[in-house]
C-alpha positions as CSV (number, residue, x, y, z in Angstrom):
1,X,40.8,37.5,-52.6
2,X,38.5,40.1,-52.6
3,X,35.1,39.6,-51.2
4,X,31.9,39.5,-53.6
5,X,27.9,39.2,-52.2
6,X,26.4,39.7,-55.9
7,X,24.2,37.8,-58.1
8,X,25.5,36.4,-60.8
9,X,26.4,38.6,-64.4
10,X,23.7,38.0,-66.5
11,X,24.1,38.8,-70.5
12,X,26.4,42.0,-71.1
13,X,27.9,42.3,-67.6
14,X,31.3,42.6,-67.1
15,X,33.1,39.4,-66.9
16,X,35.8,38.2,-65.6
17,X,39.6,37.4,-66.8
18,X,39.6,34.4,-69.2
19,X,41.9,31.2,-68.0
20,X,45.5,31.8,-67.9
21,X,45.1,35.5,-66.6
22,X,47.7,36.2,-64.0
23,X,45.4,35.6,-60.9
24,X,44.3,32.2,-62.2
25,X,47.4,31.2,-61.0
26,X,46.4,31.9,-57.6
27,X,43.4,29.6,-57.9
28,X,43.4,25.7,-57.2
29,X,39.9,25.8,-59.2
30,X,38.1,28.3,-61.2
31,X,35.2,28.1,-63.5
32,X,34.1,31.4,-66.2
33,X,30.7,31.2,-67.1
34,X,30.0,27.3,-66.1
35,X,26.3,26.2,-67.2
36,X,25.0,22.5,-67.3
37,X,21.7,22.0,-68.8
38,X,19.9,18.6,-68.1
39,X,16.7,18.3,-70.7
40,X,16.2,21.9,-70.8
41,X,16.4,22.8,-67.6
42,X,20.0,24.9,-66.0
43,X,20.9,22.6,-63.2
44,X,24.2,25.5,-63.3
45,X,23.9,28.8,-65.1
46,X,26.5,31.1,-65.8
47,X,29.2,30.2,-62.5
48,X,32.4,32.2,-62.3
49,X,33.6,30.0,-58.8
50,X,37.2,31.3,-57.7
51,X,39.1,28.8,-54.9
52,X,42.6,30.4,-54.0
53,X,45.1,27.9,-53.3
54,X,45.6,26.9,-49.6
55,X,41.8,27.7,-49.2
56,X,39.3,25.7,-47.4
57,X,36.3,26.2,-49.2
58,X,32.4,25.4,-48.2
59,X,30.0,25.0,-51.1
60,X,26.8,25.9,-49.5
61,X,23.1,26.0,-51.2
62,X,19.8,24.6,-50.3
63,X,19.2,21.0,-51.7
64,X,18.9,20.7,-55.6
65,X,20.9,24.3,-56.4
66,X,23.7,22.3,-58.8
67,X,26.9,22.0,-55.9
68,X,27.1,18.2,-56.6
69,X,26.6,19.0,-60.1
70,X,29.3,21.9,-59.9
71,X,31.6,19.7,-58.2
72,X,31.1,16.9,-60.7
73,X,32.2,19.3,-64.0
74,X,35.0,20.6,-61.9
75,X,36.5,16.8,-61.3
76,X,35.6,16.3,-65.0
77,X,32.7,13.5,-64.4
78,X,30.1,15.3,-66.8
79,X,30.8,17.6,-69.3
80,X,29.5,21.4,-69.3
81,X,27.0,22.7,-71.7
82,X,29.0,26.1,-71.7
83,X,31.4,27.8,-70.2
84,X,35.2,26.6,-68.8
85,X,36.2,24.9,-65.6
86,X,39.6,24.4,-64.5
87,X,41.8,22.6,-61.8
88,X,45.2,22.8,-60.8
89,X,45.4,25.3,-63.8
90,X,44.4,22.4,-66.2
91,X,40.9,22.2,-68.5
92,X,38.7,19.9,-67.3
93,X,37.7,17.5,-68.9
94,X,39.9,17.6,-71.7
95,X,43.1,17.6,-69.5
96,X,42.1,15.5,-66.3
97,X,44.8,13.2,-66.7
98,X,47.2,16.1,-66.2
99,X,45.9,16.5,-62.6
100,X,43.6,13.9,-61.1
101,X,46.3,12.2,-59.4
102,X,47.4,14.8,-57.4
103,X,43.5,15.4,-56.6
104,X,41.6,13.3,-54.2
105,X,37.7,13.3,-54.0
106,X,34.8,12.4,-52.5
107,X,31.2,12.5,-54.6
108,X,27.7,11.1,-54.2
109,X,28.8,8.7,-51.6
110,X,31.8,6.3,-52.0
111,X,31.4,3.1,-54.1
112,X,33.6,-0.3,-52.7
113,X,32.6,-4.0,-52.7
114,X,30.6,-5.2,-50.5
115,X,31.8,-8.8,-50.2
116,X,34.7,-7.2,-49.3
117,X,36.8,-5.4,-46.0
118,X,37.1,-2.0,-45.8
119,X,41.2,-2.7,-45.3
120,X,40.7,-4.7,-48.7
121,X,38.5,-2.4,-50.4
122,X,41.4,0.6,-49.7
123,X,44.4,-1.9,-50.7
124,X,42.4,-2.0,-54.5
125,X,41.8,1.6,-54.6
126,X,45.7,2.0,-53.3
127,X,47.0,-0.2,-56.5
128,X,45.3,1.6,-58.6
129,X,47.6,4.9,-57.2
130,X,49.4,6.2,-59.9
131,X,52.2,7.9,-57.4
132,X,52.3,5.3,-54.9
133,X,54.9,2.5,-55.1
134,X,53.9,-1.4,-54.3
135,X,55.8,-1.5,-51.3
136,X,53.9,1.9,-49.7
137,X,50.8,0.7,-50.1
138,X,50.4,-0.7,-46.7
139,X,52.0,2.1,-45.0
140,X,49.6,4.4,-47.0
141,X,46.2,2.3,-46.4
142,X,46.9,1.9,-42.2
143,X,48.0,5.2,-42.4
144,X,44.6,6.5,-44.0
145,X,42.6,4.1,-42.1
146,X,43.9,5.3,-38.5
147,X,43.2,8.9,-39.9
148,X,39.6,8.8,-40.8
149,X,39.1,6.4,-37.1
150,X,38.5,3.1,-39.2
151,X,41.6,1.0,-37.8
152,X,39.3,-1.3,-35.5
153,X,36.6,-1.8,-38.0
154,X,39.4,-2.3,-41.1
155,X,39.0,-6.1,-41.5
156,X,35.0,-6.1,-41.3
157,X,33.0,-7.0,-44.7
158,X,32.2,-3.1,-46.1
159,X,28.3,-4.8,-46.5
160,X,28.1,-4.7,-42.7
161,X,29.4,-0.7,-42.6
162,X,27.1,1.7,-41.2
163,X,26.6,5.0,-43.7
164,X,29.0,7.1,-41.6
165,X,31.5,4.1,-41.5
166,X,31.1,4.3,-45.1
167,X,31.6,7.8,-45.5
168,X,35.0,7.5,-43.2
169,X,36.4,5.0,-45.7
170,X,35.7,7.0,-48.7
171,X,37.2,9.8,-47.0
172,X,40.3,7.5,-46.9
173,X,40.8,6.6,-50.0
174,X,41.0,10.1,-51.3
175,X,43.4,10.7,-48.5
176,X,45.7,7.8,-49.4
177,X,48.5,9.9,-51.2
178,X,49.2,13.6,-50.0
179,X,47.1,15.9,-52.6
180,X,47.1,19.4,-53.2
181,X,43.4,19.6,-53.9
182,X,40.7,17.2,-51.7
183,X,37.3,17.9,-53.0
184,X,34.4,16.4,-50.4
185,X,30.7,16.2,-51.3
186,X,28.6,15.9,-47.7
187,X,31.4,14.3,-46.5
188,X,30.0,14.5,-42.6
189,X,26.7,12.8,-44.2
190,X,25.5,9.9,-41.8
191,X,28.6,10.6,-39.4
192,X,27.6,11.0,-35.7
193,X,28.9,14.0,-33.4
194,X,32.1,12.4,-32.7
195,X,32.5,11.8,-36.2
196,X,32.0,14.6,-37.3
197,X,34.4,16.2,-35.3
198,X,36.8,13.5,-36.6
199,X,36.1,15.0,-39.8
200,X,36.2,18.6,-38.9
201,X,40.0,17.6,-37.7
202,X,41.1,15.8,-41.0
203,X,39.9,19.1,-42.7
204,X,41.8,21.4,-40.1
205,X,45.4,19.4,-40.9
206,X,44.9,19.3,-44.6
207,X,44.5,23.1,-44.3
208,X,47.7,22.9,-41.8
209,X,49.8,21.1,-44.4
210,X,48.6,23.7,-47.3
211,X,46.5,21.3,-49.0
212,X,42.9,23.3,-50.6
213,X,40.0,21.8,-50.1
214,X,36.3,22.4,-51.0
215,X,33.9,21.1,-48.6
216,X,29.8,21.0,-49.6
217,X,28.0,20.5,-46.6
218,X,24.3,21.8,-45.7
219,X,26.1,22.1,-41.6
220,X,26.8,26.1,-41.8
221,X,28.1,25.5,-38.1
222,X,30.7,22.9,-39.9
223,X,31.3,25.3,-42.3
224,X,32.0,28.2,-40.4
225,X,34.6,26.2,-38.1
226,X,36.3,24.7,-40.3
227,X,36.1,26.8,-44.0
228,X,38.8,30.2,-44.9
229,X,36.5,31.2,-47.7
230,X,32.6,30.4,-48.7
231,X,30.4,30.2,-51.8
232,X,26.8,30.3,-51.4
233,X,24.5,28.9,-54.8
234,X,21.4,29.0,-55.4
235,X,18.7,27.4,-58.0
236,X,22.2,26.6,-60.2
237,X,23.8,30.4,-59.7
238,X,26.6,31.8,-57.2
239,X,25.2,34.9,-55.2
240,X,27.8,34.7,-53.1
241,X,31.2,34.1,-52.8
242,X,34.7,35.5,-50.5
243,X,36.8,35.1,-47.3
244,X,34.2,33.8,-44.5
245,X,34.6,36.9,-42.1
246,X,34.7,39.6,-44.8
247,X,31.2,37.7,-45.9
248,X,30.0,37.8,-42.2
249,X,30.9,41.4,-42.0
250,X,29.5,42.3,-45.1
251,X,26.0,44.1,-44.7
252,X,26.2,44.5,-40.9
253,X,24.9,47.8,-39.5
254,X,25.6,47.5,-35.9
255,X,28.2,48.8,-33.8
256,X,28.6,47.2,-29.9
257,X,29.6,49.4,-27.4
258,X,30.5,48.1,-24.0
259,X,29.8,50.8,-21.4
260,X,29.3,51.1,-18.4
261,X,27.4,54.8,-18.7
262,X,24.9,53.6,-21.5
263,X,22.7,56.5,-21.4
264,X,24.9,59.2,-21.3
265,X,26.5,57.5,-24.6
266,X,22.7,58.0,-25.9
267,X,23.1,61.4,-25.4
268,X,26.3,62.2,-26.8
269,X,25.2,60.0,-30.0
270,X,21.9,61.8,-30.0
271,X,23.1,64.8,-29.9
272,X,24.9,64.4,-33.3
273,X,22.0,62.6,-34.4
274,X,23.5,58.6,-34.5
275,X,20.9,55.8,-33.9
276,X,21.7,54.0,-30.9
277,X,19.6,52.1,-28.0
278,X,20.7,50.4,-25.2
279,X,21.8,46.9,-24.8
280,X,22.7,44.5,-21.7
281,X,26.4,45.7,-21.0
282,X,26.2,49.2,-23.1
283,X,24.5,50.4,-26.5
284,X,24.4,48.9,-29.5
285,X,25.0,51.5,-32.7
286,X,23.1,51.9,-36.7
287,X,25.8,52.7,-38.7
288,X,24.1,53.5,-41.4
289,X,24.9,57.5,-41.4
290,X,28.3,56.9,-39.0
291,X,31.6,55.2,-39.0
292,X,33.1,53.4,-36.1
293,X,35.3,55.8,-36.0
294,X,33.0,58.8,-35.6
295,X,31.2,57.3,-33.0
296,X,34.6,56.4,-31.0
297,X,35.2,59.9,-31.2
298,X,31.6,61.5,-30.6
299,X,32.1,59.2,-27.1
300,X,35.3,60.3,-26.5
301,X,34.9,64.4,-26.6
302,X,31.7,63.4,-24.6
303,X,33.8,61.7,-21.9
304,X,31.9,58.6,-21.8
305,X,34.1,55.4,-20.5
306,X,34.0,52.5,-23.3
307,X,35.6,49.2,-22.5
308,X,34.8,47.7,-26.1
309,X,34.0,48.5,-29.5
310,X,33.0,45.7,-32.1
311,X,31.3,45.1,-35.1
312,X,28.0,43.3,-34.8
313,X,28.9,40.0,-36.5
314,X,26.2,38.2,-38.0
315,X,25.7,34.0,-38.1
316,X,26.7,32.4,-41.4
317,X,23.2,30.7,-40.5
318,X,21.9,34.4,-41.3
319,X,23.2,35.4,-43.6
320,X,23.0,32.1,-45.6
321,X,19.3,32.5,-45.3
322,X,19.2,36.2,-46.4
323,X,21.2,34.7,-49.8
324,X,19.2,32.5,-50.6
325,X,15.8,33.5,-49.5
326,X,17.0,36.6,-52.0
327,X,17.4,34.4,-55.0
328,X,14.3,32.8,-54.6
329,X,12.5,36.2,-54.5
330,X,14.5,37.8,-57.5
């Protein structure tokens, strides 16, 4: 998928393909031109959101910029004002019924009885399975239980679960049957470290067994060990979207060379007028007028020993500020 750091088309920009173009069918999810307006005001404008099969997507955007939303028209819960979404290559929501059982999700927080055990509260939501037989259903709910960390706490009343205990069972349920698209909304919300990394390993064999799944989380460090791909929005549009380490590479200027010699690499890269200064273990380079490859060669000629050569990678944290402290400006 090729990478994309750009604001969304406004009115007379190029769009892309329509549904059913040849690369749709490389997507688990894709939306063209996906608005949602709640009493005049675009909770979602204008969203063309690719996620390529076998992806592990994060949803990422500061609090109120239309993910949950987003998420919501993309599992068919509320209707878009304009625009098209699809999963699994069907139209949501005119053909959810085509697809939602081979989706599992996890929105807004789960919703179970309180009167009753979280092992009971997963055997309802397991009936209710379309592609799980009667006499899988325990198999499936100990199964789903011991994989989110619940087992101990199974038989306790779900009114006495803490929020992250909560979160772990919804988290089960949408694991219950094996699903080719999981879709979580915060789902490390109220989880503590541990949990979280309990989490961060569910995600990781989902990914493992080929399984897409889009992740919104405000934890860029979750993100960025866990997600292939990212999509940044902001006040209801996408200014960003791509593979996670084209993204991080995207904009960066700096070239790290290890040396032990750092100022005769100065000179040689002076000489052929390259910015460079010195940094602890050798220089670091502005590649703004030079390729890595130039300079390689400029220290080459000039004899001057390097040990390493790397592009200087910047933070999701960074560059997930300088999106969306750019959308608020423009």
């Amino acid at each position: 998928m090729t990478t994309t750091m750009r604001p969304t088309p406004g009115p007379g920009a190029e769009t892309l393909p329509g549904p059913g173009a040849g690369k749709d069918q490389e997507l688990a999810a894709a939306t063209r031109g996906l608005g949602k307006r709640f009493k005049g005001v675009d909770a979602v404008s204008e969203l063309d959101l690719e996620v390529p099969r076998g992806s592990v997507l994060g949803l990422l955007g500061p609090n109120g910029s239309g993910k949950t939303t987003t998420i919501r028209m993309l599992l068919g819960l509320t209707a878009p004002s304009t625009g098209t979404a699809e999963l699994l290559g069907a139209r949501m929501p005119e053909q959810a019924q085509q697809v939602l059982s081979t989706v599992g999700a996890l929105v807004e927080g789960p919703g179970f009885h309180s009167f009753l055990s979280g092992r009971d509260n997963l055997r309802r939501c397991a009936a209710a399975e379309p592609r799980l037989a009667t006499r899988s259903i325990k198999a499936a709910v100990d199964s789903a239980l011991e994989r989110v960390g619940l087992t101990e706490a199974a038989d306790r009343r779900y009114r006495g679960y803490s929020l992250g205990m909560k979160q772990r069972l919804g988290l089960a349920a949408a694991l219950l049957v094996p699903r080719e698209l999981v879709i979580l909304d915060e789902p490390t919300n109220g989880l503590d470290p541990a949990g979280t990394r309990e989490v961060r390993a569910v995600i990781g064999e989902l990914h493992r067994e080929g399984t897409t799944v889009i992740v919104s989380s405000h934890l860029l460090a979750e993100v960025e060990a866990t997600c292939t791909h990212v999509a940044v929005m902001n006040r209801g549009s996408l200014v960003a979207q791509g593979q996670l380490d084209e993204l991080l590479e995207a904009g960066n200027t700096g070239l790290e060379v290890r040396t032990e010699d750092a100022p005769a690499a100065l000179e040689a890269l002076g000489a052929e007028r390259v910015p460079a200064r010195e940094v602890e273990g050798g220089v670091l380079v502005d590649l703004t007028t030079a390729r890595p490859e130039q300079v390689l060669r400029v220290l080459v000629r000039a004899e001057v020993a390097v040990t390493e050569a790397r592009k200087q990678r910047t933070g999701l944290e960074d560059l997930f500020a300088q999106l969306t402290e750019e959308g608020a400006q423009a």
